[in-house]
Each structure stands twice: as structure tokens, then as C-alpha cells.
mmCIF file as Biopython writes it, N, C-alpha, C and O atoms, coordinates in Angstrom:
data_model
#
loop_
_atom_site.group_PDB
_atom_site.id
_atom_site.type_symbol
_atom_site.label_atom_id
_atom_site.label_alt_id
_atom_site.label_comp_id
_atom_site.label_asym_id
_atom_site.label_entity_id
_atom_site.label_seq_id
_atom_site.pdbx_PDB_ins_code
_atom_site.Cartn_x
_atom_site.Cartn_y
_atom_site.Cartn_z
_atom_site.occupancy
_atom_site.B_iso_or_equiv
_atom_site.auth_seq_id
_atom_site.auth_asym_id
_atom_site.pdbx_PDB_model_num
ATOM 1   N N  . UNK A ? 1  ? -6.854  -24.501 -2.778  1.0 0.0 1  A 1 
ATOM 2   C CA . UNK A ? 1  ? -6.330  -25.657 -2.084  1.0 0.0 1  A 1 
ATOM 3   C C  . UNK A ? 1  ? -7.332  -26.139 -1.025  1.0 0.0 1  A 1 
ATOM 4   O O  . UNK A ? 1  ? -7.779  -27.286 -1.052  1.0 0.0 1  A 1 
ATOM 5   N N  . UNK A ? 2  ? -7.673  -25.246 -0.098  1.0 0.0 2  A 1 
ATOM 6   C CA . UNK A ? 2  ? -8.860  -25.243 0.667   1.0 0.0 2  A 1 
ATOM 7   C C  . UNK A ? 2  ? -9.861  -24.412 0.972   1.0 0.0 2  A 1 
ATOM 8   O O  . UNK A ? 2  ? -9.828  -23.268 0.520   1.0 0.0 2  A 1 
ATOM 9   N N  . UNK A ? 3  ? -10.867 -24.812 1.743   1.0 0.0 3  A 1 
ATOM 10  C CA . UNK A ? 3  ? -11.934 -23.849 1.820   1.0 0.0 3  A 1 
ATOM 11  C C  . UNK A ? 3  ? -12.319 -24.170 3.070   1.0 0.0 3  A 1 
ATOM 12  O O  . UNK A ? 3  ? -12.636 -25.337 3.297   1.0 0.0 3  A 1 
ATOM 13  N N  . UNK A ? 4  ? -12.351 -23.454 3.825   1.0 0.0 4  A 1 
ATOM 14  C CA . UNK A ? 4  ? -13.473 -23.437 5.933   1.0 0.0 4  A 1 
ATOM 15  C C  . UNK A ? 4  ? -14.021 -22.167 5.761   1.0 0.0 4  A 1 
ATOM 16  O O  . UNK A ? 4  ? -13.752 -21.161 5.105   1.0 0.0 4  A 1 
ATOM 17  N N  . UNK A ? 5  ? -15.292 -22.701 6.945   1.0 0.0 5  A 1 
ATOM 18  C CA . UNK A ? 5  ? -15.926 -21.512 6.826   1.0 0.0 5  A 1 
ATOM 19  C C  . UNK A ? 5  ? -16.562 -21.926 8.176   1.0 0.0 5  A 1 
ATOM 20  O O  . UNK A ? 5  ? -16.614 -23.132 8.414   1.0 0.0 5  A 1 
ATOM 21  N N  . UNK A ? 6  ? -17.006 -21.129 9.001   1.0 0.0 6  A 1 
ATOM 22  C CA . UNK A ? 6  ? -17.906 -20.907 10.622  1.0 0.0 6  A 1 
ATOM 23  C C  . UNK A ? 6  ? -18.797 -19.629 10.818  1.0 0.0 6  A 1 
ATOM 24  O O  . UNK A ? 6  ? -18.449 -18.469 10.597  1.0 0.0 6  A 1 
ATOM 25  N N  . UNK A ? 7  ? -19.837 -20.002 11.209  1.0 0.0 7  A 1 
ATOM 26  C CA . UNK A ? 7  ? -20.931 -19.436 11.518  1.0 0.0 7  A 1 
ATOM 27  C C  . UNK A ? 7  ? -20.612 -18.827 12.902  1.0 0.0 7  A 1 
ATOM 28  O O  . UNK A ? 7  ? -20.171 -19.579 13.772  1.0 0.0 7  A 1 
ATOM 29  N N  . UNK A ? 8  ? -20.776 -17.708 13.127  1.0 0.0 8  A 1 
ATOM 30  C CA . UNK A ? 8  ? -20.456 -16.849 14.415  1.0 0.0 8  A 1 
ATOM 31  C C  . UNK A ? 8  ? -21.779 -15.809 14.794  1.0 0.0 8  A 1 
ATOM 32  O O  . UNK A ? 8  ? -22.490 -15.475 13.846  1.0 0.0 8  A 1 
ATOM 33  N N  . UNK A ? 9  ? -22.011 -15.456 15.736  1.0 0.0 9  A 1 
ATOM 34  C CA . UNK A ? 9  ? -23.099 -14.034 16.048  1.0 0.0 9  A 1 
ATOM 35  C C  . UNK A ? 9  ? -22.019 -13.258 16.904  1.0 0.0 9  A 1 
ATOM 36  O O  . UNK A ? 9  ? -21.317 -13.759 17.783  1.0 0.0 9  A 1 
ATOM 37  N N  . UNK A ? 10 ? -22.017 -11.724 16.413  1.0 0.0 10 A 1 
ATOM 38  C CA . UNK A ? 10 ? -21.519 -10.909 16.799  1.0 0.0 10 A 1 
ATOM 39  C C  . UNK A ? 10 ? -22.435 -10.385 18.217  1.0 0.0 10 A 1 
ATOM 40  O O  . UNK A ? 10 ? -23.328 -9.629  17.835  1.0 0.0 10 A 1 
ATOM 41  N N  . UNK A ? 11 ? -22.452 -10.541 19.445  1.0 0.0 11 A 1 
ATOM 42  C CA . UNK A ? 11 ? -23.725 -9.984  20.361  1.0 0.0 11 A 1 
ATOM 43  C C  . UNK A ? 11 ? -23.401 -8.301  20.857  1.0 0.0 11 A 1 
ATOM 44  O O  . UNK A ? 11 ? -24.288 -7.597  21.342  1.0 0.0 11 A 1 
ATOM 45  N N  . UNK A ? 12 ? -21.986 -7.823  20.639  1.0 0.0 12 A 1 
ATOM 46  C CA . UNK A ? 12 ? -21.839 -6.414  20.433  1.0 0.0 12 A 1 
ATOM 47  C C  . UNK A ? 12 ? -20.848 -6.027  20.547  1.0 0.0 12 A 1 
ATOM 48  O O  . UNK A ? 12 ? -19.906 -6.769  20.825  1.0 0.0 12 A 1 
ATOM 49  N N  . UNK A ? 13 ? -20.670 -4.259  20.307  1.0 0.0 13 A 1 
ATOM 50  C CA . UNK A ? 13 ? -19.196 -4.362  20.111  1.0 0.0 13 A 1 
ATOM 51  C C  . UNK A ? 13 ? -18.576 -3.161  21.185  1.0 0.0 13 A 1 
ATOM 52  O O  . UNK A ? 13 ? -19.133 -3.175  22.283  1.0 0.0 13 A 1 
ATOM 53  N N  . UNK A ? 14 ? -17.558 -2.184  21.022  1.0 0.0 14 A 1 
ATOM 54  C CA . UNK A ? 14 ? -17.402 -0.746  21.578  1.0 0.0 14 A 1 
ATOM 55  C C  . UNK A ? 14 ? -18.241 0.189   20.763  1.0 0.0 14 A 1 
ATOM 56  O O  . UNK A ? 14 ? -18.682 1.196   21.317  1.0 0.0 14 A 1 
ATOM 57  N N  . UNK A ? 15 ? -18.492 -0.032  19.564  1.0 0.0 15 A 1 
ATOM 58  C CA . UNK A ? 15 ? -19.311 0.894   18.972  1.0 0.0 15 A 1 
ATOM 59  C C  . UNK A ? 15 ? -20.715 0.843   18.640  1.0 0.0 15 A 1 
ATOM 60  O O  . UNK A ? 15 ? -21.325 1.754   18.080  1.0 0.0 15 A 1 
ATOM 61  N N  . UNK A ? 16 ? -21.149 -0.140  18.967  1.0 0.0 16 A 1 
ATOM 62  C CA . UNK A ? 16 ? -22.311 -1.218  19.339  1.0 0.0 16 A 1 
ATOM 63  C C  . UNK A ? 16 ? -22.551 -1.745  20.259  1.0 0.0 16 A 1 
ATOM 64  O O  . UNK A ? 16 ? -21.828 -2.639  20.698  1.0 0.0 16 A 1 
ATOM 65  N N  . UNK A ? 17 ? -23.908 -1.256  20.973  1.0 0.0 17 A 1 
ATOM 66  C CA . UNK A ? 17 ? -24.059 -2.665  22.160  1.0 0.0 17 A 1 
ATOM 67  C C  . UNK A ? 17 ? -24.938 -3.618  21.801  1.0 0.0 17 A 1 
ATOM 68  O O  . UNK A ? 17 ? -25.068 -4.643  22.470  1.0 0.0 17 A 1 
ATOM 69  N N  . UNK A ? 18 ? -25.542 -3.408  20.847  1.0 0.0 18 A 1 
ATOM 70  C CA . UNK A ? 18 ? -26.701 -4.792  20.383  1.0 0.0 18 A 1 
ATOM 71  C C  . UNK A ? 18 ? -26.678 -5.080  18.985  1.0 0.0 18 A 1 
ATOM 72  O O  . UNK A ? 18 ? -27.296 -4.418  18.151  1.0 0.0 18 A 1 
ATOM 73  N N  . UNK A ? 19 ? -25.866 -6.206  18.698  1.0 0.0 19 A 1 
ATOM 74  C CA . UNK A ? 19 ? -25.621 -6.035  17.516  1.0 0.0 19 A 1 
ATOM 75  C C  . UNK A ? 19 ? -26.164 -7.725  17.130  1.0 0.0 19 A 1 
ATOM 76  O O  . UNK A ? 19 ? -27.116 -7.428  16.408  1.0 0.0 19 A 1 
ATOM 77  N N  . UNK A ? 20 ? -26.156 -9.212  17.157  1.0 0.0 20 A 1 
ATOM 78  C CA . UNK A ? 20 ? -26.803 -10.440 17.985  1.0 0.0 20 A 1 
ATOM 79  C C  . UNK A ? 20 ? -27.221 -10.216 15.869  1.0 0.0 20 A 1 
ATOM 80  O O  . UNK A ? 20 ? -28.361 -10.007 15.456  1.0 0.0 20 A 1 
ATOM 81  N N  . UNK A ? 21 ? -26.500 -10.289 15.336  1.0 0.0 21 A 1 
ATOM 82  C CA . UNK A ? 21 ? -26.833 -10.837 13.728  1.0 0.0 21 A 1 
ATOM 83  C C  . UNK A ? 21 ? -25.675 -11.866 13.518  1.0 0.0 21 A 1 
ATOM 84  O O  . UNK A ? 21 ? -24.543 -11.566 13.895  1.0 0.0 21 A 1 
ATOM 85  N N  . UNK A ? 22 ? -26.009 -13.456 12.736  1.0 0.0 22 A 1 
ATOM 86  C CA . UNK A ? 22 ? -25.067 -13.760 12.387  1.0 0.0 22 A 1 
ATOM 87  C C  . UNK A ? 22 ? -24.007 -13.588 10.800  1.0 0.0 22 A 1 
ATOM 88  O O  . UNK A ? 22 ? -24.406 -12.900 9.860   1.0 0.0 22 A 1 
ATOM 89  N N  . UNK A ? 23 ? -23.052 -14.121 10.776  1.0 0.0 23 A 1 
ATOM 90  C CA . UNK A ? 23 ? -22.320 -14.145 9.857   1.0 0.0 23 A 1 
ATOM 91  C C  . UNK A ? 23 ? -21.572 -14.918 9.677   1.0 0.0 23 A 1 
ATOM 92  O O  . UNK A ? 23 ? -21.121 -15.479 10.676  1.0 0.0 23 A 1 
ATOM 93  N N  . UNK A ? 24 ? -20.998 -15.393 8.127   1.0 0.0 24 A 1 
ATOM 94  C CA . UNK A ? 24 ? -20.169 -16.420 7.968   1.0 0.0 24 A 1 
ATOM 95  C C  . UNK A ? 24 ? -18.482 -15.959 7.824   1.0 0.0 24 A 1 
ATOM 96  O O  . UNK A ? 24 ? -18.314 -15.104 6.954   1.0 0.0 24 A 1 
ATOM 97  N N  . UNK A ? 25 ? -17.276 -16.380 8.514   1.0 0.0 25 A 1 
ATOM 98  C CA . UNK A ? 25 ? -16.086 -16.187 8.358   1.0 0.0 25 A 1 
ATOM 99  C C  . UNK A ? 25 ? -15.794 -17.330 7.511   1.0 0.0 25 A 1 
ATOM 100 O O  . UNK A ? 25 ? -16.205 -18.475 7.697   1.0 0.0 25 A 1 
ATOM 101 N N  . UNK A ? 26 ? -14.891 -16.837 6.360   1.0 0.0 26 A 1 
ATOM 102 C CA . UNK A ? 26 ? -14.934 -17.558 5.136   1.0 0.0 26 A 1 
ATOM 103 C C  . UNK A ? 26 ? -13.329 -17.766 5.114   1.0 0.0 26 A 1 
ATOM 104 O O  . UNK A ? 26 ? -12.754 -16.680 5.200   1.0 0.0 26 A 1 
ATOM 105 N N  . UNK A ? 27 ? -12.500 -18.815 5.028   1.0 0.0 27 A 1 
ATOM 106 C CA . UNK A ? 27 ? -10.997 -18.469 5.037   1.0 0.0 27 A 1 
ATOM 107 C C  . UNK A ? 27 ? -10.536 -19.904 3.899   1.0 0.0 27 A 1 
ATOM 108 O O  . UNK A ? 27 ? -10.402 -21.126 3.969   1.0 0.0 27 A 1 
ATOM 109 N N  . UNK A ? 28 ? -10.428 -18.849 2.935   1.0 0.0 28 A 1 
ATOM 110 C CA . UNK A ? 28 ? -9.558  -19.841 1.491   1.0 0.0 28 A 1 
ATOM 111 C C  . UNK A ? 28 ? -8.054  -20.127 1.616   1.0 0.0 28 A 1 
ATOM 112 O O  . UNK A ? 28 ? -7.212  -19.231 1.688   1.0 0.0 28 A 1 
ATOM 113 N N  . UNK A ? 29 ? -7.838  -21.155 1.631   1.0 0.0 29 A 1 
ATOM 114 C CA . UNK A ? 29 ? -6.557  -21.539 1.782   1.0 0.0 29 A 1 
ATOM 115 C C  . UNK A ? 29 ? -5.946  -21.374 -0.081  1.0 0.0 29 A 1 
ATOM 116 O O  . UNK A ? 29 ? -6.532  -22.022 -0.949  1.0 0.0 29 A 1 
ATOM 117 N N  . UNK A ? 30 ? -5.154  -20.759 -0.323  1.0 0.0 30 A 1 
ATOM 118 C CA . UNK A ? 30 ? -5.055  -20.849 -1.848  1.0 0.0 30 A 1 
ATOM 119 C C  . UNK A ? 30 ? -2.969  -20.480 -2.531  1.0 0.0 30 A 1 
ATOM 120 O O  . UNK A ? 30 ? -1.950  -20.006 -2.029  1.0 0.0 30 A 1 
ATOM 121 N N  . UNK A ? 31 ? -3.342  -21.020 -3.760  1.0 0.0 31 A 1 
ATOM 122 C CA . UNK A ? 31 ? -1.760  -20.998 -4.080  1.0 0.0 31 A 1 
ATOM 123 C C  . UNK A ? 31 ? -1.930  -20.346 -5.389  1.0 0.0 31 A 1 
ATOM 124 O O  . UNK A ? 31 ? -2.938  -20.268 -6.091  1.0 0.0 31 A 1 
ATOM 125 N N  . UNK A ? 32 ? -0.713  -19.884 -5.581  1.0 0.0 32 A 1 
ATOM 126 C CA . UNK A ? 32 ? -0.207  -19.039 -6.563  1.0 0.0 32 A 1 
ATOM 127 C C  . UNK A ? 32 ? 0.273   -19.951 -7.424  1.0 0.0 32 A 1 
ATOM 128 O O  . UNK A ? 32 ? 0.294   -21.161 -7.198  1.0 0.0 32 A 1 
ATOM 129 N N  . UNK A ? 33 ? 0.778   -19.266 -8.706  1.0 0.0 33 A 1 
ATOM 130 C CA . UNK A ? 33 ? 1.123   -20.445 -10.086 1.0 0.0 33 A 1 
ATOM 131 C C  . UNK A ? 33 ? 2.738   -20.542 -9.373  1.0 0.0 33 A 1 
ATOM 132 O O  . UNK A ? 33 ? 3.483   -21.323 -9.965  1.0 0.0 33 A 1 
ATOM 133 N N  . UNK A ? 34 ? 3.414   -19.726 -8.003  1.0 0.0 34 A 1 
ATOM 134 C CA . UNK A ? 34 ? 4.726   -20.329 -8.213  1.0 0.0 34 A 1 
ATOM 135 C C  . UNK A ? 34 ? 4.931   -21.454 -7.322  1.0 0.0 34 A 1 
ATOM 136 O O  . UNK A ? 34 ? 5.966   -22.110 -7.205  1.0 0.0 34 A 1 
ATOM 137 N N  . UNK A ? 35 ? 3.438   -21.662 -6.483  1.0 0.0 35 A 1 
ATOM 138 C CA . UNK A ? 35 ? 3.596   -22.879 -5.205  1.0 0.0 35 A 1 
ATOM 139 C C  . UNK A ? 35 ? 2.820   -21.905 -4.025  1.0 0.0 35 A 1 
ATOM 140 O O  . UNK A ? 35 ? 2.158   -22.384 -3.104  1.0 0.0 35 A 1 
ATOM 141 N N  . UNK A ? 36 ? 3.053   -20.345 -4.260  1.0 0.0 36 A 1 
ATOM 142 C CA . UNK A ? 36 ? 3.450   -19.701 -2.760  1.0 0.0 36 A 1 
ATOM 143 C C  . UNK A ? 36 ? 1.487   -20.211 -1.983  1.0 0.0 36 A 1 
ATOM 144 O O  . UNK A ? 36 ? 0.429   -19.817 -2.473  1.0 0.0 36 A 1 
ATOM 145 N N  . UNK A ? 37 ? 1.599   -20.924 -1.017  1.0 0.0 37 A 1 
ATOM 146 C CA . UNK A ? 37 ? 0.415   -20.887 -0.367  1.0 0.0 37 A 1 
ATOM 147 C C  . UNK A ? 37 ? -0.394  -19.857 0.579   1.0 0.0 37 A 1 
ATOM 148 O O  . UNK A ? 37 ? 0.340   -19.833 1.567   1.0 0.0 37 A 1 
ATOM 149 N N  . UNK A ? 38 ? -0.943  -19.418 0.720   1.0 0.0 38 A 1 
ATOM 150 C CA . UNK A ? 38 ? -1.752  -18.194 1.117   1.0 0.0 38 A 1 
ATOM 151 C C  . UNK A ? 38 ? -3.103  -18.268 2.112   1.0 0.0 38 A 1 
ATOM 152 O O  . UNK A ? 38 ? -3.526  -19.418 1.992   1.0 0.0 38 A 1 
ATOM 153 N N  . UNK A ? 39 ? -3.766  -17.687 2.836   1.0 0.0 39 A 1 
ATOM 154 C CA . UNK A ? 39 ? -4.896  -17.623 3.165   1.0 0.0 39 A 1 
ATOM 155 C C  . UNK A ? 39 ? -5.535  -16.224 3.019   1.0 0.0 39 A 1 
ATOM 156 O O  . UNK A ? 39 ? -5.085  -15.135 3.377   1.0 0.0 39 A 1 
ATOM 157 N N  . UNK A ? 40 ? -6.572  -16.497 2.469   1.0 0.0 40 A 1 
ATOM 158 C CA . UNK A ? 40 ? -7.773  -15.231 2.588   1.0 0.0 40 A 1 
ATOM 159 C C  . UNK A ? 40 ? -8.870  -15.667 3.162   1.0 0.0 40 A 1 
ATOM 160 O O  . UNK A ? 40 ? -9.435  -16.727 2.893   1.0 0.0 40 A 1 
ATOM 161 N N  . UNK A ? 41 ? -9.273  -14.700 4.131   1.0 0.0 41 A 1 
ATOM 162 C CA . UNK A ? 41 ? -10.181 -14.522 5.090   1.0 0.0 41 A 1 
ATOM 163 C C  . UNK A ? 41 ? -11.143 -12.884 4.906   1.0 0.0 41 A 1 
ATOM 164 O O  . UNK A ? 41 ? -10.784 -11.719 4.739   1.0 0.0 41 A 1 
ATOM 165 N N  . UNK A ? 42 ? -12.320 -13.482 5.025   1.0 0.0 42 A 1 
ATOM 166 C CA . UNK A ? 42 ? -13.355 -12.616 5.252   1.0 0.0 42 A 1 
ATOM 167 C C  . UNK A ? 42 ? -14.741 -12.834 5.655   1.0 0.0 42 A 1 
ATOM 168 O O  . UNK A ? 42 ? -15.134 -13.981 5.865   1.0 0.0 42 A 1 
ATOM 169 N N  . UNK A ? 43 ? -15.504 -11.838 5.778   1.0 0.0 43 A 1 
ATOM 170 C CA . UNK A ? 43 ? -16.595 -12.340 6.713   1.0 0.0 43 A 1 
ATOM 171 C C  . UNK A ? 43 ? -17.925 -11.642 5.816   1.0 0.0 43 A 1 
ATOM 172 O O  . UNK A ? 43 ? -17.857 -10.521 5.312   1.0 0.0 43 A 1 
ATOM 173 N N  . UNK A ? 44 ? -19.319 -12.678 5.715   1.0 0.0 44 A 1 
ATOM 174 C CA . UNK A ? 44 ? -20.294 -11.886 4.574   1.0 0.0 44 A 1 
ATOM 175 C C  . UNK A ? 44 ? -21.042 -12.347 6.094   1.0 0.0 44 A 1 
ATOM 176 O O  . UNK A ? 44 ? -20.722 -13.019 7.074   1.0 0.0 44 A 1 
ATOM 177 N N  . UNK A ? 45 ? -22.236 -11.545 5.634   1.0 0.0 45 A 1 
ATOM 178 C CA . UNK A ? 45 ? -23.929 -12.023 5.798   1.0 0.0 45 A 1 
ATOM 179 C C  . UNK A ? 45 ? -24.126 -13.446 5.615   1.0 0.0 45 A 1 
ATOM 180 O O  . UNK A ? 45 ? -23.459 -14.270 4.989   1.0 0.0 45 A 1 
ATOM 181 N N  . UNK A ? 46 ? -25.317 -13.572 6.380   1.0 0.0 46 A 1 
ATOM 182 C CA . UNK A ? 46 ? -25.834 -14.894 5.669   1.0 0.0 46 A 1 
ATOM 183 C C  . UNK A ? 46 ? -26.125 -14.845 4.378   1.0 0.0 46 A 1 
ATOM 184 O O  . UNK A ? 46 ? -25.545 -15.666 3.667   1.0 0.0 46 A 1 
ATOM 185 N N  . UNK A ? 47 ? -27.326 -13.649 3.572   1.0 0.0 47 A 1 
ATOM 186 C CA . UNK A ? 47 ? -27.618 -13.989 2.771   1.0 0.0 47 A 1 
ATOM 187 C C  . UNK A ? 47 ? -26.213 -13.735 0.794   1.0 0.0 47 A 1 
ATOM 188 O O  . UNK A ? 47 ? -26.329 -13.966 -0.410  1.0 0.0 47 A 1 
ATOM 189 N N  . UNK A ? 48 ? -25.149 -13.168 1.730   1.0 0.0 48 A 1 
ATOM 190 C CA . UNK A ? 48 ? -24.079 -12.707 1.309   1.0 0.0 48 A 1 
ATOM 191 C C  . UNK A ? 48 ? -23.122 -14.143 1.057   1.0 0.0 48 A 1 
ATOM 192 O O  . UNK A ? 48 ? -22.557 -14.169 -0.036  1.0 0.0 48 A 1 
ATOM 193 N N  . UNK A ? 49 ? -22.909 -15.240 1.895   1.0 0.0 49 A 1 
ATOM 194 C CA . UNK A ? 49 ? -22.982 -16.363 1.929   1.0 0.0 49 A 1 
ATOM 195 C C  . UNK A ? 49 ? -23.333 -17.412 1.198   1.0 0.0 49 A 1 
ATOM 196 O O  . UNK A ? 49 ? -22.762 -18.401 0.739   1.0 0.0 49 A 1 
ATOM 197 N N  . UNK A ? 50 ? -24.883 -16.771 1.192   1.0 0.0 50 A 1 
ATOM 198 C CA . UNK A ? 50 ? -25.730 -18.068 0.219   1.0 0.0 50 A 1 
ATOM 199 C C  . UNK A ? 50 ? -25.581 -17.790 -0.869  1.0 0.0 50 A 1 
ATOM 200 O O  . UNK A ? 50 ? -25.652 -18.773 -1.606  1.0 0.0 50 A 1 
ATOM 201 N N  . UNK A ? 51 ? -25.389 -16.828 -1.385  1.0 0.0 51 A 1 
ATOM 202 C CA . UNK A ? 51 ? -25.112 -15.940 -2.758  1.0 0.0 51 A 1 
ATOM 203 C C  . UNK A ? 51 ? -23.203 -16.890 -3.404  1.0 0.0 51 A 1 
ATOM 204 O O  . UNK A ? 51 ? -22.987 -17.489 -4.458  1.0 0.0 51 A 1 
ATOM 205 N N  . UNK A ? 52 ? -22.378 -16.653 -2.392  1.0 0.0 52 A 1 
ATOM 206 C CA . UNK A ? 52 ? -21.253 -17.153 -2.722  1.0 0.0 52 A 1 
ATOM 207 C C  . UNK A ? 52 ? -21.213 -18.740 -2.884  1.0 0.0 52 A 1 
ATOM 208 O O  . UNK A ? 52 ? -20.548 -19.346 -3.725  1.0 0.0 52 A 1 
ATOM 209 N N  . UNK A ? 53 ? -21.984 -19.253 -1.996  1.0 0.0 53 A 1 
ATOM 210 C CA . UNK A ? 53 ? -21.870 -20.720 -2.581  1.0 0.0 53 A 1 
ATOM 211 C C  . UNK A ? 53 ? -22.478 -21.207 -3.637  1.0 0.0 53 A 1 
ATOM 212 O O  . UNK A ? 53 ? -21.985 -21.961 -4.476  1.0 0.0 53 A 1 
ATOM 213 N N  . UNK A ? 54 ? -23.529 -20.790 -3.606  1.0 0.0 54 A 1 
ATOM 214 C CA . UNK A ? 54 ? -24.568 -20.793 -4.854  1.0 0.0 54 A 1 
ATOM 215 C C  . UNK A ? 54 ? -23.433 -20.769 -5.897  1.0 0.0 54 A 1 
ATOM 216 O O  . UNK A ? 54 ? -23.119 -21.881 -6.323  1.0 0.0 54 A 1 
ATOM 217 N N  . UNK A ? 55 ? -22.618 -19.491 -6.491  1.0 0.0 55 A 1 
ATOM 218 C CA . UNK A ? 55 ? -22.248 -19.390 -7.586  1.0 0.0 55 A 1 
ATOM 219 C C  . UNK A ? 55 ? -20.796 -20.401 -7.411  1.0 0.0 55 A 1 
ATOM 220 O O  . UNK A ? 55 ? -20.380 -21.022 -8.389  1.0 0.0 55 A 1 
ATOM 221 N N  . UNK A ? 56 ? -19.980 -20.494 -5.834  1.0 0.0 56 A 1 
ATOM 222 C CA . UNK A ? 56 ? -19.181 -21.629 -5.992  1.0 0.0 56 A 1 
ATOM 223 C C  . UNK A ? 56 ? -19.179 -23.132 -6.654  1.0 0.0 56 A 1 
ATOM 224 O O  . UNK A ? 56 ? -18.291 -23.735 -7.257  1.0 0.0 56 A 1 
ATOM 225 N N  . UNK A ? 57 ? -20.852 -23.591 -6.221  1.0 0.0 57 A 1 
ATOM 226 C CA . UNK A ? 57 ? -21.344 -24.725 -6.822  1.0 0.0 57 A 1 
ATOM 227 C C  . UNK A ? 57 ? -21.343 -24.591 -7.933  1.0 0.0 57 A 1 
ATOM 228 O O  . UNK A ? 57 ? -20.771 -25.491 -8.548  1.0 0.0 57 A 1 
ATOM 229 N N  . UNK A ? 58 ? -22.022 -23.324 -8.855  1.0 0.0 58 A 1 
ATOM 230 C CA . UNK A ? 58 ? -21.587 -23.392 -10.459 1.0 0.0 58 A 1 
ATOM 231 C C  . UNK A ? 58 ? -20.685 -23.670 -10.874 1.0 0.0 58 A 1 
ATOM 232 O O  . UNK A ? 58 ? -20.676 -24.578 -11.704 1.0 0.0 58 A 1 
ATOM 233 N N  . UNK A ? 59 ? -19.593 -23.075 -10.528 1.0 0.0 59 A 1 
ATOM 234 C CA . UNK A ? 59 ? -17.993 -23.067 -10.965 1.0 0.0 59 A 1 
ATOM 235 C C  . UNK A ? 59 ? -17.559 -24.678 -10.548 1.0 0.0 59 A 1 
ATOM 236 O O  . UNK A ? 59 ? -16.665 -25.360 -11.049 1.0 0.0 59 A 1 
ATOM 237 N N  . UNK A ? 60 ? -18.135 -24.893 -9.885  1.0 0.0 60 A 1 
ATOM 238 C CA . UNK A ? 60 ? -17.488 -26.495 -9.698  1.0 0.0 60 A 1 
ATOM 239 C C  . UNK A ? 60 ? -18.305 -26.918 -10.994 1.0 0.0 60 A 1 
ATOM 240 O O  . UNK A ? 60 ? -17.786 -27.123 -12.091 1.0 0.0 60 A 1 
ATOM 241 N N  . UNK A ? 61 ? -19.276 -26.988 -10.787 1.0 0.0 61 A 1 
ATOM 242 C CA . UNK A ? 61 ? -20.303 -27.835 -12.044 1.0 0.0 61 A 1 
ATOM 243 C C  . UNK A ? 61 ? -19.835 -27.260 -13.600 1.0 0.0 61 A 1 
ATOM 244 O O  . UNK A ? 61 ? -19.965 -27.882 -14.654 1.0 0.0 61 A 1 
ATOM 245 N N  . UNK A ? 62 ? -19.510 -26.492 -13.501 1.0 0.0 62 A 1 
ATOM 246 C CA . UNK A ? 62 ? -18.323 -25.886 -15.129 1.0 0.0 62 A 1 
ATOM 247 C C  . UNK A ? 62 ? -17.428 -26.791 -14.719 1.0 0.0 62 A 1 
ATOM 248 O O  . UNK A ? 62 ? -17.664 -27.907 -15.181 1.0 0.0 62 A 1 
ATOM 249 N N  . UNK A ? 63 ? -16.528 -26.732 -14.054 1.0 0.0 63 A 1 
ATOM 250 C CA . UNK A ? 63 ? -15.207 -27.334 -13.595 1.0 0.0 63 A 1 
ATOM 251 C C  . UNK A ? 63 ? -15.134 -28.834 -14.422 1.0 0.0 63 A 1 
ATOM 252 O O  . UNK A ? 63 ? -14.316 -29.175 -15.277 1.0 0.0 63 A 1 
ATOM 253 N N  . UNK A ? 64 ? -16.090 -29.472 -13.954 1.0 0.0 64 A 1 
ATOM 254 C CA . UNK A ? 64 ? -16.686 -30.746 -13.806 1.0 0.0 64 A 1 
ATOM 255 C C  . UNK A ? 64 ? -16.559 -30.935 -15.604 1.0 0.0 64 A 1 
ATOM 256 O O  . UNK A ? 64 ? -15.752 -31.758 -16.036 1.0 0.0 64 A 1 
ATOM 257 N N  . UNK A ? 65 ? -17.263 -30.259 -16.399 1.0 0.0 65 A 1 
ATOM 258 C CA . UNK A ? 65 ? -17.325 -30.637 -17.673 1.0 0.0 65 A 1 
ATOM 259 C C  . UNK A ? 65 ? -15.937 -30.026 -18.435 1.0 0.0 65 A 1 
ATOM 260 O O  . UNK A ? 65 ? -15.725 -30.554 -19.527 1.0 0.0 65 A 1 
ATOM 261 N N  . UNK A ? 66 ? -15.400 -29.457 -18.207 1.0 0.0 66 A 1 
ATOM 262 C CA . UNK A ? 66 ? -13.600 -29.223 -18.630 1.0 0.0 66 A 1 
ATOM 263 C C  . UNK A ? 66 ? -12.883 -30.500 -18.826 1.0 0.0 66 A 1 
ATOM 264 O O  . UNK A ? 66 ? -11.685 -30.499 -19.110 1.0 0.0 66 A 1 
#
């Protein structure tokens, strides 16, 4: 149904004090075949990221010729 996503840097944590890498929080808004609407959320790497859109853009571009 939907798709957001935000770029964040973690700068540290309690179990970490220098931690200053970013990452993408990814949160799919999505529905089930009975209506029920949903969100999933998770968080990659950048290059974990570029990897997922990359193959998102495929699936659209299949999509596209259906």
C-alpha cells in the first residue's frame, strides 16, 4: 500500500559509545488478501538499502509488463 523510508546516524548507544554509521529505517505500509492493513518496519545498512531498492525497481519493471 505504502512505502517510507529515513536516513538516520546512530552516534552511540549503552553498549556503544562510538558508533556515527548511517542507516536506512524502512516502514511498509501493507495489506493482507482480507483488507487487514499492517506496517513493517526495519532498519538495513546503506549498502543493505541499495541492494533492496535495486531489486524493488525490478519487481516494479516485471510489474509493469503483467
Amino acid at each position: 500500500v505504502d512505502m517510507k523510508w529515513k536516513l538516520g546516524v546512530a552516534m552511540s548507544s549503552d553498549t556503544c559509545r562510538s558508533l556515527k554509521y548511517p542507516y536506512v529505517t524502512v516502514t511498509l505500509t501493507v495489506a493482507d488478501p482480507s483488507g487487514q492493513i499492517t506496517d513493517k518496519s526495519f532498519e538495513m545498512t546503506i549498502p543493505q538499502f541499495k541492494n533492496f531498492f535495486r531489486q524493488f525497481k525490478e519487481m516494479a519493471s516485471v510489474l509493469e509488463t503483467v
